[in-house]
Predicted model as a PDB file, atoms N, CA, C, CB and O in Angstrom, pLDDT in the B-factor column:
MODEL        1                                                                  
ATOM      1  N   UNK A   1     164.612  -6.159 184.602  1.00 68.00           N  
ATOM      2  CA  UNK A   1     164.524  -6.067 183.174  1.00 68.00           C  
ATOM      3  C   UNK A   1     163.112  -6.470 182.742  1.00 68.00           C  
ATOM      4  CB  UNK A   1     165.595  -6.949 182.501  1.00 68.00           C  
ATOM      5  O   UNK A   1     162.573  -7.483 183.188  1.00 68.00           O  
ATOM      6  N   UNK A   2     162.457  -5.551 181.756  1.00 78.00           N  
ATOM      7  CA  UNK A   2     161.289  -6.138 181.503  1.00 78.00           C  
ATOM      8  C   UNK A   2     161.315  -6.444 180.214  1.00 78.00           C  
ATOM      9  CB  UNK A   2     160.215  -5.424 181.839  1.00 78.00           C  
ATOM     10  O   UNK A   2     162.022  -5.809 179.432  1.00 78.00           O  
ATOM     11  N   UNK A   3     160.330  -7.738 179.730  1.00 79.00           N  
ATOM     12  CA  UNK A   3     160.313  -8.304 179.034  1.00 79.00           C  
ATOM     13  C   UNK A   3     159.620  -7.383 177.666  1.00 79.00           C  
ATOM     14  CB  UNK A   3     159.855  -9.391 179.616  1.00 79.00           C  
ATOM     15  O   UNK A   3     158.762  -6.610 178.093  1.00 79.00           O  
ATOM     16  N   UNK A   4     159.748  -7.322 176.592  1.00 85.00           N  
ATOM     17  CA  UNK A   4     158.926  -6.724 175.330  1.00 85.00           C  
ATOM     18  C   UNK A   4     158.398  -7.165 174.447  1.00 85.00           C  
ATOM     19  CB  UNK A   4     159.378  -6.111 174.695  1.00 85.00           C  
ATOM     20  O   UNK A   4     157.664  -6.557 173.667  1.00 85.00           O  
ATOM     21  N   UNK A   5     158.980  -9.460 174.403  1.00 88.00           N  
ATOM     22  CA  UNK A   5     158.367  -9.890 173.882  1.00 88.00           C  
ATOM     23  C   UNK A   5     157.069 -10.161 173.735  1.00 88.00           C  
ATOM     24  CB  UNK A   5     158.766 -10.329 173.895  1.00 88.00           C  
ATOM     25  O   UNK A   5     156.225  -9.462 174.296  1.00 88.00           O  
ATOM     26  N   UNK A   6     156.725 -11.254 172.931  1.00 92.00           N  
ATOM     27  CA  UNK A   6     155.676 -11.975 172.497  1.00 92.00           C  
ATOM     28  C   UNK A   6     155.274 -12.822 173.960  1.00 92.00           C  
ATOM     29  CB  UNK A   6     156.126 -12.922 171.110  1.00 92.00           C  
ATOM     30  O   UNK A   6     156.245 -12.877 174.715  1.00 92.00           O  
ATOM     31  N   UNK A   7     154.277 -13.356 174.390  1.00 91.00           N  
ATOM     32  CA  UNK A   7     154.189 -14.448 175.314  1.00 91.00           C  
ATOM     33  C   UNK A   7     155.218 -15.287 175.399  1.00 91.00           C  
ATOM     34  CB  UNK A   7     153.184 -15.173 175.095  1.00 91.00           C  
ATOM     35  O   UNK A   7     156.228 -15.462 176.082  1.00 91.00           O  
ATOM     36  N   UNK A   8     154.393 -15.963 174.083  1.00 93.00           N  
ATOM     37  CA  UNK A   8     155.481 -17.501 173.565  1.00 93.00           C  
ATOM     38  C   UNK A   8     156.944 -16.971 173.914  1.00 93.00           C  
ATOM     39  CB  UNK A   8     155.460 -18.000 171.435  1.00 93.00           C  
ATOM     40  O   UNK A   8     157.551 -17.621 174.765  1.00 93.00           O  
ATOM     41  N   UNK A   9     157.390 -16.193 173.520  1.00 93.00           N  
ATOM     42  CA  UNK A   9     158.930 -15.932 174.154  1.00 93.00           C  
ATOM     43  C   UNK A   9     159.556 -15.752 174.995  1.00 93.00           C  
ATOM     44  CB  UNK A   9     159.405 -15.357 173.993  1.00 93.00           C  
ATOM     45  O   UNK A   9     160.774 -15.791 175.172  1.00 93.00           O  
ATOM     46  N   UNK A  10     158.330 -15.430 175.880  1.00 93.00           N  
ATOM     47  CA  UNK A  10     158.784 -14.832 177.460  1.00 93.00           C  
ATOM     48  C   UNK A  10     158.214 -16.888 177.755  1.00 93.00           C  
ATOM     49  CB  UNK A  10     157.354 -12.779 178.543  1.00 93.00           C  
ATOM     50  O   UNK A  10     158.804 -17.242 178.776  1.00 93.00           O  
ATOM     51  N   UNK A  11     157.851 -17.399 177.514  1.00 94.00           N  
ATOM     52  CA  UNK A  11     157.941 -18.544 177.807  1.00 94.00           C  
ATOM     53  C   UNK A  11     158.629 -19.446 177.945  1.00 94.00           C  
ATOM     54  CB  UNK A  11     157.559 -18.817 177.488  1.00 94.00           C  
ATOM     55  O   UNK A  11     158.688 -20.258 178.868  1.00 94.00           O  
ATOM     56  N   UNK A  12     159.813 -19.267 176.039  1.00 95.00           N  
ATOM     57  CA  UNK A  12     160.369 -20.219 175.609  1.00 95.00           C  
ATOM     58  C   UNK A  12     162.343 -19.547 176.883  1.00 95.00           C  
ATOM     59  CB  UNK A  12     160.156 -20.216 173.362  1.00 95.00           C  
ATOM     60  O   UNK A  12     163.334 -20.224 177.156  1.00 95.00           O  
ATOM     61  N   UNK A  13     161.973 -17.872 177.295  1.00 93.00           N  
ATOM     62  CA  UNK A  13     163.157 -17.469 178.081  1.00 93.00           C  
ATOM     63  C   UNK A  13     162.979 -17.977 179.270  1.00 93.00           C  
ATOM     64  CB  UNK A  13     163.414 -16.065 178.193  1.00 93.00           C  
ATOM     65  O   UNK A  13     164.074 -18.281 179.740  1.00 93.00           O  
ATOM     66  N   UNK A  14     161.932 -18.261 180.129  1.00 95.00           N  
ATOM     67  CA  UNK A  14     161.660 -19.087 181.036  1.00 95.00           C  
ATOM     68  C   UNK A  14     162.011 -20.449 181.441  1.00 95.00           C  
ATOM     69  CB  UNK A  14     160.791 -19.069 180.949  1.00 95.00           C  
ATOM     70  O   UNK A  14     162.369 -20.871 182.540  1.00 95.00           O  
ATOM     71  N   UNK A  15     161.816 -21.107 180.215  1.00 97.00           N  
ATOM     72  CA  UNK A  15     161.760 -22.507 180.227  1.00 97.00           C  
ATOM     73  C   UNK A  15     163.517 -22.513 179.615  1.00 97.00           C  
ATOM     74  CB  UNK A  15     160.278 -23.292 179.130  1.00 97.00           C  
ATOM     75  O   UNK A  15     163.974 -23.649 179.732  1.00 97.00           O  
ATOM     76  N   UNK A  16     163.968 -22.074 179.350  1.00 97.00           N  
ATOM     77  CA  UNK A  16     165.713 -21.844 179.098  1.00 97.00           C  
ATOM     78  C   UNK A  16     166.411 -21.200 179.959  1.00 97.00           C  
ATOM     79  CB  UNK A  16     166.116 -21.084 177.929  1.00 97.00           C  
ATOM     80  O   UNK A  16     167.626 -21.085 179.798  1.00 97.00           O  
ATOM     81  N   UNK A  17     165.568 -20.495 181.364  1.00 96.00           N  
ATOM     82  CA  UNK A  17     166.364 -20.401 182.455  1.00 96.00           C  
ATOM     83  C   UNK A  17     166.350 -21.204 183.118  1.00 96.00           C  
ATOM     84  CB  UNK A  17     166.276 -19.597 183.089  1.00 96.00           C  
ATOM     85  O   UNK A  17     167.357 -21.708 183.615  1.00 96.00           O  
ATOM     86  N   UNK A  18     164.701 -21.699 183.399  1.00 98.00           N  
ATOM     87  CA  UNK A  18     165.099 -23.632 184.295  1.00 98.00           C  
ATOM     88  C   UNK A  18     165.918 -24.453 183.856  1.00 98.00           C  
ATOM     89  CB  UNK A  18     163.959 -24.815 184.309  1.00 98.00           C  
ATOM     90  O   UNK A  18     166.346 -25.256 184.685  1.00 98.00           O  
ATOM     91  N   UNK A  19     166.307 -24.535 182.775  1.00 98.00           N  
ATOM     92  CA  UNK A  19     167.111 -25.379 182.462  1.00 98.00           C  
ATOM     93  C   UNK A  19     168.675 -24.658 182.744  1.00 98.00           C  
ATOM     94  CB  UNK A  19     166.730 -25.830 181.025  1.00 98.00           C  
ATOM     95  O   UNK A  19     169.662 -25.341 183.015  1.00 98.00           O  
ATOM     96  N   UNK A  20     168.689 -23.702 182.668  1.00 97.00           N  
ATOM     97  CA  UNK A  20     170.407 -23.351 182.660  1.00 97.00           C  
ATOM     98  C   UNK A  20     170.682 -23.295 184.445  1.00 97.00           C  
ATOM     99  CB  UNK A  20     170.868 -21.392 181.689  1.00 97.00           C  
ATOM    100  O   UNK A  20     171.789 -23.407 184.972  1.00 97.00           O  
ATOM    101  N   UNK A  21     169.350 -23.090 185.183  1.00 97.00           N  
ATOM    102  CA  UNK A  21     169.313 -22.943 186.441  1.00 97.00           C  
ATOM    103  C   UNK A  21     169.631 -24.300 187.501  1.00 97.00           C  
ATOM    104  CB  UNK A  21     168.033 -22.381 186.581  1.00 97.00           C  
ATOM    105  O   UNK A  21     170.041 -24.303 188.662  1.00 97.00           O  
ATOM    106  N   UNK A  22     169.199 -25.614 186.435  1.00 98.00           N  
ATOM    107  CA  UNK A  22     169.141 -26.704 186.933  1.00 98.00           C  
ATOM    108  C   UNK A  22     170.561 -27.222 186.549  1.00 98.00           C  
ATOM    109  CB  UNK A  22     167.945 -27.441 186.502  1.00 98.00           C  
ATOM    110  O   UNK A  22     171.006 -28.159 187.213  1.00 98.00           O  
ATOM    111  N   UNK A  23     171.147 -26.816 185.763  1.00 98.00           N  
ATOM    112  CA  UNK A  23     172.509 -26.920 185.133  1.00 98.00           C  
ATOM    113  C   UNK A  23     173.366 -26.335 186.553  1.00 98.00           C  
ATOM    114  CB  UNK A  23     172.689 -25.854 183.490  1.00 98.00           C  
ATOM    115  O   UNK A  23     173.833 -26.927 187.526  1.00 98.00           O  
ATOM    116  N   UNK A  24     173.335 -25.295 186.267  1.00 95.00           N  
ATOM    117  CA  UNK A  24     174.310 -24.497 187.466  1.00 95.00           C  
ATOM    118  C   UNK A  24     174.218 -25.293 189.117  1.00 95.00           C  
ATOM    119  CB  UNK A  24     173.589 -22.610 187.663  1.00 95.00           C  
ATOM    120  O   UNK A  24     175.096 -25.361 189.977  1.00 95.00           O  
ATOM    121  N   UNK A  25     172.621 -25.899 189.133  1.00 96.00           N  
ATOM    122  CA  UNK A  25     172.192 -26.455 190.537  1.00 96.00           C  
ATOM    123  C   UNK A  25     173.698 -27.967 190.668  1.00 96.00           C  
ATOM    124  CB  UNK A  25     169.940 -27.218 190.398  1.00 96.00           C  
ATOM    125  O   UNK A  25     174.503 -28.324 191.528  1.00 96.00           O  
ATOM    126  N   UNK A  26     173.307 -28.421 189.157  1.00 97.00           N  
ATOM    127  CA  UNK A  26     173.637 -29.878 189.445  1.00 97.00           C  
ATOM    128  C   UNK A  26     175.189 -29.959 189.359  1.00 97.00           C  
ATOM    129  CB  UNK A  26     172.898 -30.939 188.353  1.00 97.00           C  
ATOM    130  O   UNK A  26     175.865 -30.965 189.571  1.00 97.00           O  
ATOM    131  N   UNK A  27     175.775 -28.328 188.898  1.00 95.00           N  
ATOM    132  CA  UNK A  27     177.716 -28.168 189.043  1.00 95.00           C  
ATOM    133  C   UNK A  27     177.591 -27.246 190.343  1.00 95.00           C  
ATOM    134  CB  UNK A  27     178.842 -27.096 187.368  1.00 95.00           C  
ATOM    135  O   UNK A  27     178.506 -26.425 190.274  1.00 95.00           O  
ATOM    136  N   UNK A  28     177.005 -27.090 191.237  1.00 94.00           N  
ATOM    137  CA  UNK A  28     177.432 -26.678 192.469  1.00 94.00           C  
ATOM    138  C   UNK A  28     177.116 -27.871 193.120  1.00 94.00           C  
ATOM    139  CB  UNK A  28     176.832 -25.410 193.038  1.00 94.00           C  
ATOM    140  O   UNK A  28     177.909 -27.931 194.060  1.00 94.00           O  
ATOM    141  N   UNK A  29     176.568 -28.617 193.133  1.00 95.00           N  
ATOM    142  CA  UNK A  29     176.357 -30.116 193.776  1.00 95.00           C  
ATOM    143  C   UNK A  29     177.453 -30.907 193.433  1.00 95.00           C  
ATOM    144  CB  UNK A  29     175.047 -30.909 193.271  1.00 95.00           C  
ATOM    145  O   UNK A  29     177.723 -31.658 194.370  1.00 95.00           O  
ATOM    146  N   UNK A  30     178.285 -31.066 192.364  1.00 95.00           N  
ATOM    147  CA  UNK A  30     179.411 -31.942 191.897  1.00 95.00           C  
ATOM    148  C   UNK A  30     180.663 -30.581 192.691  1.00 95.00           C  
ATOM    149  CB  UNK A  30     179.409 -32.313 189.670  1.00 95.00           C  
ATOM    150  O   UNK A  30     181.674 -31.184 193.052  1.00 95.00           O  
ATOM    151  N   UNK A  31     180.725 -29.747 192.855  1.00 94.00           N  
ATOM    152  CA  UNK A  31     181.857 -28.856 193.620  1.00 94.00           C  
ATOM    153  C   UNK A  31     181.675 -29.119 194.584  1.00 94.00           C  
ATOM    154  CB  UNK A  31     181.981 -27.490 193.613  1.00 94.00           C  
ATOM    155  O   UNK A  31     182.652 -29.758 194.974  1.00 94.00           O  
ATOM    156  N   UNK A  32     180.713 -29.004 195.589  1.00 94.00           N  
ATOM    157  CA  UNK A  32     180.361 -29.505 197.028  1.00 94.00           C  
ATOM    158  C   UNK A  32     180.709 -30.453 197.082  1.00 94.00           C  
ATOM    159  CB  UNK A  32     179.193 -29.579 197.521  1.00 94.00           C  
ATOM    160  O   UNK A  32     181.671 -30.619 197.832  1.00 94.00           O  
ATOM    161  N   UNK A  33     180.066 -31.871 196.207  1.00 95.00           N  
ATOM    162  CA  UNK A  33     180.636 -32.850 196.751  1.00 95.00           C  
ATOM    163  C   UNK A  33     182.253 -33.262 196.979  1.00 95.00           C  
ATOM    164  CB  UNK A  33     180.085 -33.620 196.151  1.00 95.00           C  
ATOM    165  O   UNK A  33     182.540 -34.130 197.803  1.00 95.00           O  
ATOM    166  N   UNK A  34     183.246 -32.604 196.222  1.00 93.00           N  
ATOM    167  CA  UNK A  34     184.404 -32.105 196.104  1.00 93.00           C  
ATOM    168  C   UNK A  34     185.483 -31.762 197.362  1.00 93.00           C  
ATOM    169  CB  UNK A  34     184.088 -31.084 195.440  1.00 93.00           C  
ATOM    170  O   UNK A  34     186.649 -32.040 197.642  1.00 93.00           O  
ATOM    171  N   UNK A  35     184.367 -30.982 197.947  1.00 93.00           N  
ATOM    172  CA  UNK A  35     184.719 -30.212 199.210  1.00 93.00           C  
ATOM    173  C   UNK A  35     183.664 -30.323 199.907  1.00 93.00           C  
ATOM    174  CB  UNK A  35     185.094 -28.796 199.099  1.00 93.00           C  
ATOM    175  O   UNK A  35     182.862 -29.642 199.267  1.00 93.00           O  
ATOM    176  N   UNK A  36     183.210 -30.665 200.657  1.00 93.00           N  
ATOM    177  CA  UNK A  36     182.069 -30.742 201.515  1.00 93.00           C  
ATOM    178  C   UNK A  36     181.908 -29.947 202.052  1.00 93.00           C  
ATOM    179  CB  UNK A  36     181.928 -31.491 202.249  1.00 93.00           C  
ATOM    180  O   UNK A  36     182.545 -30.087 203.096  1.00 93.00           O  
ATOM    181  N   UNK A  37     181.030 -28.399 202.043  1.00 92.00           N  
ATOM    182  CA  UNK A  37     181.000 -27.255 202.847  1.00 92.00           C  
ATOM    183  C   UNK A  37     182.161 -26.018 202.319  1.00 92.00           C  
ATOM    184  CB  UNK A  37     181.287 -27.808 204.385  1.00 92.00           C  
ATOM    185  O   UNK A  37     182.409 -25.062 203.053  1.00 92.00           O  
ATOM    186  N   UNK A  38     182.608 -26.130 201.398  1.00 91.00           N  
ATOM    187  CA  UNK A  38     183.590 -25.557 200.546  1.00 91.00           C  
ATOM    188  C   UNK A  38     182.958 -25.252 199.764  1.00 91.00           C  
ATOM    189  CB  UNK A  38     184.600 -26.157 200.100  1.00 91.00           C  
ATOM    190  O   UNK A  38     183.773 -24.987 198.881  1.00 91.00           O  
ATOM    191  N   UNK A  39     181.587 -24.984 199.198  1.00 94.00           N  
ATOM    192  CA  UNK A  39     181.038 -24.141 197.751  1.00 94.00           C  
ATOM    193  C   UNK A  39     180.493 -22.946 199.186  1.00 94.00           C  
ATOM    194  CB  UNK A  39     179.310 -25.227 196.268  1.00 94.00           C  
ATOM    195  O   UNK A  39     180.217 -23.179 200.363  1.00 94.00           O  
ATOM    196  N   UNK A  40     180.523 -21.691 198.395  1.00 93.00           N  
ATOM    197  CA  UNK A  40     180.073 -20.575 199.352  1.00 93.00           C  
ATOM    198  C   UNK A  40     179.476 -19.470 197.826  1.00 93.00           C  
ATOM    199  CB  UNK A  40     181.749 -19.806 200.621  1.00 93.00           C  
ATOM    200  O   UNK A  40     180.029 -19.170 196.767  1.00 93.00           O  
ATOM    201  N   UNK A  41     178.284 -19.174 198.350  1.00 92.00           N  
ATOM    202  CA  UNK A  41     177.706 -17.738 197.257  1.00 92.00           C  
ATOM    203  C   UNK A  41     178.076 -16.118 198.046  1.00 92.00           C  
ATOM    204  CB  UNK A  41     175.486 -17.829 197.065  1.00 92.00           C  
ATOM    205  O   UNK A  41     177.544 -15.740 199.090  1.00 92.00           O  
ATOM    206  N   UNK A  42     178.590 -15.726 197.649  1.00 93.00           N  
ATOM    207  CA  UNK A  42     178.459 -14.202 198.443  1.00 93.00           C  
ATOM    208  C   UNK A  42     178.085 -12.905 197.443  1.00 93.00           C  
ATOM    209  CB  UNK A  42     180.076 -13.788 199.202  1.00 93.00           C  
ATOM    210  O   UNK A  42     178.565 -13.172 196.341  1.00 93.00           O  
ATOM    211  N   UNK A  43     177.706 -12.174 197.423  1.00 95.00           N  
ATOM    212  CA  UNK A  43     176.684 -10.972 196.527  1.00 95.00           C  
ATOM    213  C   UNK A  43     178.097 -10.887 195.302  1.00 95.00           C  
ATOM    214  CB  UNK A  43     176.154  -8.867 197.721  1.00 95.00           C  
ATOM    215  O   UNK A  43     179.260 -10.608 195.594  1.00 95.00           O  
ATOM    216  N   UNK A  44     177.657 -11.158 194.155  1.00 95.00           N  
ATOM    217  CA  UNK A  44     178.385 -10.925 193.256  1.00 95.00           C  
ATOM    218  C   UNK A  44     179.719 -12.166 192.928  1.00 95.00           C  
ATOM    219  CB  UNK A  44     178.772  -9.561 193.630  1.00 95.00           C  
ATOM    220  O   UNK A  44     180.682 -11.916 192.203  1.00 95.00           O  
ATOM    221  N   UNK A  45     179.498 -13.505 193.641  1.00 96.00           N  
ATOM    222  CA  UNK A  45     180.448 -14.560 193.415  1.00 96.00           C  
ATOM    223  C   UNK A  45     180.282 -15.668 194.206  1.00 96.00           C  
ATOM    224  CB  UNK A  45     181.710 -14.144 193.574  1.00 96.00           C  
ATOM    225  O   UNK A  45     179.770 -15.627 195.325  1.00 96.00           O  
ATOM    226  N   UNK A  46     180.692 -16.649 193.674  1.00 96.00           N  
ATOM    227  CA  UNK A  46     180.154 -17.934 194.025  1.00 96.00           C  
ATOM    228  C   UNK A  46     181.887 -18.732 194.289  1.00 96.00           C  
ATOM    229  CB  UNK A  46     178.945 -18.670 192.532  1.00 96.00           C  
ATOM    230  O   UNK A  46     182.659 -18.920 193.348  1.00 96.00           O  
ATOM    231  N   UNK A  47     182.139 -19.021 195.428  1.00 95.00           N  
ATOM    232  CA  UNK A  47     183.602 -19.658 195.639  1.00 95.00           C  
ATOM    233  C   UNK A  47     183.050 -21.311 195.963  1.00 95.00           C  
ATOM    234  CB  UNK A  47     184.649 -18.783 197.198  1.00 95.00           C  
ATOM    235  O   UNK A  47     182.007 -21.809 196.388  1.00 95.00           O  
ATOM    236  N   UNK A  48     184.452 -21.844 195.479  1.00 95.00           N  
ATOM    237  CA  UNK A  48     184.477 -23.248 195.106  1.00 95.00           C  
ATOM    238  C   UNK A  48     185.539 -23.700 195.655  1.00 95.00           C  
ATOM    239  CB  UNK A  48     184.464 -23.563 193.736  1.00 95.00           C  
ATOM    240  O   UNK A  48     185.968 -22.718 196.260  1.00 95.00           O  
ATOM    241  N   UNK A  49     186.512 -24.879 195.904  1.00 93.00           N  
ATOM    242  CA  UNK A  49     187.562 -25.029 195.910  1.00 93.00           C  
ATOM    243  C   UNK A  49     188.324 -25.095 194.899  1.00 93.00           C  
ATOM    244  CB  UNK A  49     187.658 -25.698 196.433  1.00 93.00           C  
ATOM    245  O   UNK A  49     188.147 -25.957 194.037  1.00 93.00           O  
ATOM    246  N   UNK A  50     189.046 -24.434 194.848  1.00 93.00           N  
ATOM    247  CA  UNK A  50     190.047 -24.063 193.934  1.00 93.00           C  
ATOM    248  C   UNK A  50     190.228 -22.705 192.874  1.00 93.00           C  
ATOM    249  CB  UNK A  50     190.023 -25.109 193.235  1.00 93.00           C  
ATOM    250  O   UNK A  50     191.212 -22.381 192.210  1.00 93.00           O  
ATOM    251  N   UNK A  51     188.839 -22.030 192.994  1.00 96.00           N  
ATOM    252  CA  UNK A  51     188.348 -21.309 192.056  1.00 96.00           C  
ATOM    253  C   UNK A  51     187.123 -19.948 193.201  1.00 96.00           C  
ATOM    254  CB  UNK A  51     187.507 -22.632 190.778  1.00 96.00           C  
ATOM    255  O   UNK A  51     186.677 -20.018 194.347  1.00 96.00           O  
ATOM    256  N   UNK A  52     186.991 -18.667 191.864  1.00 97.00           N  
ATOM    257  CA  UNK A  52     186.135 -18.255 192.670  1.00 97.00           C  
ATOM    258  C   UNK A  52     185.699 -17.567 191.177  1.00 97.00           C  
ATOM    259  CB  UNK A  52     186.566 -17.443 194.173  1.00 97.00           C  
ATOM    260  O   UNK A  52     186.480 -17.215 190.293  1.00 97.00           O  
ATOM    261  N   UNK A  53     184.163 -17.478 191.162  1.00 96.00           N  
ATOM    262  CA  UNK A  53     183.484 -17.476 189.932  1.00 96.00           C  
ATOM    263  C   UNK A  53     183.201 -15.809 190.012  1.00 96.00           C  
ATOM    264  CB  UNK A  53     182.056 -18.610 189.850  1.00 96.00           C  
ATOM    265  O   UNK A  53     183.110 -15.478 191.194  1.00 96.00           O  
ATOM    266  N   UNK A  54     183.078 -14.959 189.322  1.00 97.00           N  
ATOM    267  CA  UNK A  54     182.910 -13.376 189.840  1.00 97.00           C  
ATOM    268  C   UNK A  54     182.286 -12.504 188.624  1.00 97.00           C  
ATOM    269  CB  UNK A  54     184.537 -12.640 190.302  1.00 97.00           C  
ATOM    270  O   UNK A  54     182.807 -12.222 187.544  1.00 97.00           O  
ATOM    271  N   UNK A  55     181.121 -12.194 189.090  1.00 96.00           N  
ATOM    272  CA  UNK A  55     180.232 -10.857 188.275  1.00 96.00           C  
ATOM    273  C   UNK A  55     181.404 -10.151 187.828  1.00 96.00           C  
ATOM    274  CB  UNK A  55     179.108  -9.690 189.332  1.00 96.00           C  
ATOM    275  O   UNK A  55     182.309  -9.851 188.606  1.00 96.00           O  
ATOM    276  N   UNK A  56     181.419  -9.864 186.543  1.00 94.00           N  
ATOM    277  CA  UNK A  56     181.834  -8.727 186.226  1.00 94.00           C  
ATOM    278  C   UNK A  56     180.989  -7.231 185.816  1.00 94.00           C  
ATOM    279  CB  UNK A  56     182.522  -9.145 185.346  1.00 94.00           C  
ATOM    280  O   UNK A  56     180.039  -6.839 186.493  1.00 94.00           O  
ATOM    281  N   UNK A  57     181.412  -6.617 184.818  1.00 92.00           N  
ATOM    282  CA  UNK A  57     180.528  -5.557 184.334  1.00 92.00           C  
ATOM    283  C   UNK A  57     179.598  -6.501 182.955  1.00 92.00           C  
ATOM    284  CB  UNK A  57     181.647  -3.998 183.744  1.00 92.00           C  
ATOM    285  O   UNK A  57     178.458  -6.067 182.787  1.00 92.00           O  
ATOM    286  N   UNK A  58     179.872  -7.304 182.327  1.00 92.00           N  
ATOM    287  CA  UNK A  58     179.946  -7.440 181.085  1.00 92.00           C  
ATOM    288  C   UNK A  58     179.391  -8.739 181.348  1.00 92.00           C  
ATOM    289  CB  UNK A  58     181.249  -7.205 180.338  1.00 92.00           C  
ATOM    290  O   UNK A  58     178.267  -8.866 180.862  1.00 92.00           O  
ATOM    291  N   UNK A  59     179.888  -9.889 182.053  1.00 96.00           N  
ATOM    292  CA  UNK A  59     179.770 -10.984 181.914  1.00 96.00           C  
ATOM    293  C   UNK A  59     180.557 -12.209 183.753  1.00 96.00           C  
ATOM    294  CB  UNK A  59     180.551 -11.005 180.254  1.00 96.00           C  
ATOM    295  O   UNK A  59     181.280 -11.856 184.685  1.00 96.00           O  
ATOM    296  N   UNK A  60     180.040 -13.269 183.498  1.00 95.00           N  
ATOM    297  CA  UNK A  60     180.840 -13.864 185.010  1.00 95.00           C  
ATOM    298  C   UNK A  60     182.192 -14.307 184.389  1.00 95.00           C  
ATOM    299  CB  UNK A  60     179.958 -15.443 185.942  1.00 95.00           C  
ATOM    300  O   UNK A  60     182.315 -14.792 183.264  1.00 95.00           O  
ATOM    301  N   UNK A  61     182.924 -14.135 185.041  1.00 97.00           N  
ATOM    302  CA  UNK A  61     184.442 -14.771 185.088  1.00 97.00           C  
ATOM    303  C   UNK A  61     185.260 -15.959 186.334  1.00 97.00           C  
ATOM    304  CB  UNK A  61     185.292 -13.410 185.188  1.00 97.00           C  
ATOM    305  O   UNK A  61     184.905 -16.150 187.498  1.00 97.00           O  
ATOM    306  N   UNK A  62     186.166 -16.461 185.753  1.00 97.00           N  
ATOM    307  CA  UNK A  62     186.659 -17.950 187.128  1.00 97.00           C  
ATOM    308  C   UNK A  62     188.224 -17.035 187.331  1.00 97.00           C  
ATOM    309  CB  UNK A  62     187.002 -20.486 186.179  1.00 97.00           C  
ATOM    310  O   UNK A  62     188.965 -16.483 186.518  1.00 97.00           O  
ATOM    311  N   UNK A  63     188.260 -17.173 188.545  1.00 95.00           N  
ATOM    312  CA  UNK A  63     189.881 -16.701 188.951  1.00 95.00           C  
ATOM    313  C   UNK A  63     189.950 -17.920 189.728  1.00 95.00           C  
ATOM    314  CB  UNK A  63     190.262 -15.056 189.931  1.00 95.00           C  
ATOM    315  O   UNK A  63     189.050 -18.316 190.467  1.00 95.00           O  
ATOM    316  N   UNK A  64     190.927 -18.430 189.552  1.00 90.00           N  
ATOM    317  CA  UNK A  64     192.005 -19.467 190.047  1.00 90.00           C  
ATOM    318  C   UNK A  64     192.717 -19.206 190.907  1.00 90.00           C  
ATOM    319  CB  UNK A  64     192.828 -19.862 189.268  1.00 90.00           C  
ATOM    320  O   UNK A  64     193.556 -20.025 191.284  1.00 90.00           O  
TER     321      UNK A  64                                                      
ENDMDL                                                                          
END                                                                             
């Protein structure tokens, strides 16, 4: 996807993916610790214990 903004915006989307990136880092670290070796990523979903997180068309979804 390419960007069409302004700088400043392609900045301020940057600096709001590290953060949502460091978010996601620090709840796959609290699931792991959970299960030790039980968080797994595979192309299009991220499994957990108890749960498996999944790309959709539209948006990610949790199946139980």
């Amino acid at each position: 996807m390419m960007h069409t903004g302004s700088a400043e915006s392609l900045r301020d989307k940057e600096r709001r993916g590290r953060e949502i990136a460091e978010q996601i880092a620090a709840l796959l670290n609290e699931a792991e610790a959970l299960a030790p070796g039980g968080t797994h990523a595979a192309p299009g979903q991220v499994l957990v214990v108890g749960a498996v997180v999944r790309r959709r068309i539209e948006a990610w979804e949790v199946e139980a």
